[in-house]
N, C-alpha and C positions, 0 to 999 in steps of 0.2 A: 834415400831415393824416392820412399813414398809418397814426402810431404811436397815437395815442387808436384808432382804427378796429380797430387789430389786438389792443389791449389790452381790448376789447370782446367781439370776436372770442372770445379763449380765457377773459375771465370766462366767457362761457357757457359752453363747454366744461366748465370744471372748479366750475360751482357746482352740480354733484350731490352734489360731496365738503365744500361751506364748511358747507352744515346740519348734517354729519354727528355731529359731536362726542357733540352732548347724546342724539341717538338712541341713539348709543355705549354712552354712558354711564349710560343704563339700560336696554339692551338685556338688559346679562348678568344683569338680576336676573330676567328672562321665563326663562332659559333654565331646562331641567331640570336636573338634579343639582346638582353644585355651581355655581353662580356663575359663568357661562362657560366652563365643562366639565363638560361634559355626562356624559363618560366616564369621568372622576377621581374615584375615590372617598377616604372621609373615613375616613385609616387611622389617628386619631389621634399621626401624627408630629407633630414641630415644625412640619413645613413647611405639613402641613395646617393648624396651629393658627394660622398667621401669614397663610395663606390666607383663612380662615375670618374673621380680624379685618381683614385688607385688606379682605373686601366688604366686610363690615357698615360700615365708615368710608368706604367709596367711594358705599356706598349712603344716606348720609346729607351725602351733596354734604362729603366731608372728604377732598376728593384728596392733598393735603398728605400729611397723616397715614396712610393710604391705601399711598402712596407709601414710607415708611419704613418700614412693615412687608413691603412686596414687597421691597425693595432689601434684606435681610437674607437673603432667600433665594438670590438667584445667589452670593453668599459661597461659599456652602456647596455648593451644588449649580447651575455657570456653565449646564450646559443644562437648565434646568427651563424646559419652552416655555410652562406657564400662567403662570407668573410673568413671564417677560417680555412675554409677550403682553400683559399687565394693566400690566406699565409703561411698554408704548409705545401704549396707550390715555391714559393719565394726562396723558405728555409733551403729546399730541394736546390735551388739554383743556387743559395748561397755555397751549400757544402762542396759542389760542383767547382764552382769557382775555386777553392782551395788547392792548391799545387800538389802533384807530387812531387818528393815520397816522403816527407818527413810529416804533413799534414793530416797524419788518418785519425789522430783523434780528435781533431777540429774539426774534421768531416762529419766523424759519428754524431758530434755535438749538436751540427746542425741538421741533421737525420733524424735523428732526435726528436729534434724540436717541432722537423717537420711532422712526423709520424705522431705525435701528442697531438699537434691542432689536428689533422686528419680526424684523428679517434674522436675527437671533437664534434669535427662535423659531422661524421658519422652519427654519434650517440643526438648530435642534435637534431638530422633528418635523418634519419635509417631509409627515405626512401628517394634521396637522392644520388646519382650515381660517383657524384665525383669523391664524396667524404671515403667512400670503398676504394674509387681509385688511387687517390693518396696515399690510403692506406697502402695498399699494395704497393704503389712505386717508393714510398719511402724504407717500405722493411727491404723491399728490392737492394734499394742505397747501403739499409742499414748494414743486409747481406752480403754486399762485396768488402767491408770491412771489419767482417768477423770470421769468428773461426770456421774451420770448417763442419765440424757437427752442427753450428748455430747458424750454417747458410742453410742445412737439410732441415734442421726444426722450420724453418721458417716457411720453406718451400709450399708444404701445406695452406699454411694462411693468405700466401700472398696471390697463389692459386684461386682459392675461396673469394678473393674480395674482388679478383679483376672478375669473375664470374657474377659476382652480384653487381659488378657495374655495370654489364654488359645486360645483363637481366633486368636492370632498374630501369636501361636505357638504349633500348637497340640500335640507337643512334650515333649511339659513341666510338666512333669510328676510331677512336686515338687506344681505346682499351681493347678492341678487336687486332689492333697492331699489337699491342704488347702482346697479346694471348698468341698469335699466330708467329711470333719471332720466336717467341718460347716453346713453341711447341717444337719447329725446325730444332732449336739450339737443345733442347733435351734429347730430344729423338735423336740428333746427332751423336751423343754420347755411348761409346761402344761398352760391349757386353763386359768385357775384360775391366775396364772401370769403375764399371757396375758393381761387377765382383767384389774387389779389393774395396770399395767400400761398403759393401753391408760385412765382409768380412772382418776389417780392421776398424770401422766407425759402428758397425751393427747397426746401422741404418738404410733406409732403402733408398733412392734416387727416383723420381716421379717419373713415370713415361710418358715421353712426348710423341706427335704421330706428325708425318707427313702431309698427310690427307687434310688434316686438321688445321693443320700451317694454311694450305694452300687455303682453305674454305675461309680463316679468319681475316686471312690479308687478303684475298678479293672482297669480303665486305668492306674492310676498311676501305679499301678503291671506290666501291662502290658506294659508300656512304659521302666518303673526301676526295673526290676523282683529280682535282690536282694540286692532289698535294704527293710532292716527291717521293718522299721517303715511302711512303706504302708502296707503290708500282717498284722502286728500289727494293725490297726486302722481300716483294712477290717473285719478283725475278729471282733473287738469292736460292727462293724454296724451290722453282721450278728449277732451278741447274740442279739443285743437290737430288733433285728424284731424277735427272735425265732430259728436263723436257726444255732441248734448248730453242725450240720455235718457238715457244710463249716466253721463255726468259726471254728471246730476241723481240720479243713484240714489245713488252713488257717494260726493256731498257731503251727502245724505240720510241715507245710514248716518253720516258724522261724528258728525252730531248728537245720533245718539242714544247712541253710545260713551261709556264712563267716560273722565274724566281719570285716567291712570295715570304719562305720563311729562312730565317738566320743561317742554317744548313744547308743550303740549297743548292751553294755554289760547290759544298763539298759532295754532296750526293751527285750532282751532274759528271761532277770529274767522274767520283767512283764508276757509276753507269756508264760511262765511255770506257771505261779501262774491262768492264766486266765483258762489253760489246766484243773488245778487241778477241778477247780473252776467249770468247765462244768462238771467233772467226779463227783462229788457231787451233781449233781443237779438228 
């Protein structure tokens, strides 16, 4: 009876990070400059030109392809941190694509792979934000298909690196969403849970806060104002404390946003259902 309970348990936990992907993966086309860097400019080297043809194929759902034009770049130059930052995005989307339920360790495989280029990029700009955020979302990934003491060991870390992304870059409205879905979905987690596992795992469960929800996904609003999913996930946090007049604002603005990213038409459905949902209550 434990092990379903505790497998419950850290689903919630870590499904801040299972949406993540497709957000992902058109996040960097919002960004300014180039393509998920911001700060990079277009010197026309090689590497920019290879750059330059990875988005445009990543941005027409061609990860594959995508892919083969990044992987030419650490060749030539092993610390170039946008390039591998852009490949341990890609791996992320690959493991994603893999089916359930027979698939999980071809998932980890490519979580993996993801989370190595990440540390990558990390180790080769420590002061850029996204080699942290990788990090973070891929031990996220790597988390939902491990055990369950190995989602708590991890919890720590993945903590720590959406922090330094958020620190490196206050701009990154995509790493103030994960932080504030996280915080709801821990804080969610009752006390009796809690219990049985520091009891039976001897390990402790990180606390999440409300407050904190609410504070990271209005930045994220406020930094990406339309983009859906944030204003979606704000409202989420405002029902769970009570406040269904800003959830109702909240799912009201949805509605009237363009579709811009991959998700959108599913986020729009949810937000009408969530509408309904307050107007019953």
């Amino acid at each position: 009876m434990l092990q379903p309970l505790f497998f419950i348990l850290l689903s919630i936990l870590w499904a801040a990070f299972v949406k993540q992907p497709i957000i992902l993966a058109d996040s960097h086309r919002l960004a300014e400059g180039r393509v998920g860097c911001p700060r990079c400019a277009e010197d026309g080297s090689e590497n920019s030109r290879l750059l330059q043809k990875a988005d445009a194929l990543y941005s027409d759902f061609k990860p594959k392809e995508a892919l083969r034009e990044l992987l030419k770049i650490p060749d030539g130059d092993p610390a170039h941190h946008e390039a591998l930052s852009k490949i341990s995005r890609i791996y992320i989307d690959f493991g994603d694509m893999i089916p359930e339920p027979d698939g999980r360790e071809k998932r980890l495989g490519q979580y993996r792979m993801a989370e190595q280029y990440a540390r990558r990029a990390m180790k080769a700009d420590p002061a850029s934000t996204w080699g942290h955020f990788y990090v973070a979302v891929s031990l996220g990934k790597i988390a939902t298909e491990s055990s369950i003491s190995k989602q708590i060991d991890l919890a720590q870390e993945i903590q720590t690196e959406v922090e330094k992304a958020i620190r490196l870059d206050p701009q990154n409205g995509y790493a103030y969403h994960i932080y504030g879905v996280w915080h709801r979905r821990v804080a969610e987690i009752g006390q009796a849970k809690r219990l049985l596992t520091s009891v039976f795992l001897r390990r402790s469960i990180p606390k999440g806060n409300m407050g904190k929800s609410v504070e990271y996904l209005t930045k994220a609003v406020s930094l990406n104002p339309t983009v859906i999913v944030h204003r979606l996930e704000l409202a989420k946090t405002h029902m769970a404390v009570g406040n269904s007049e800003l959830a109702r604002s909240s799912l009201k603005a949805v509605q009237q946003l363009p579709i811009q990213l991959s998700d959108d038409p599913i986020h729009k459905k949810e937000a009408e259902q969530l509408l309904l949902e307050i107007k019953a209550r």
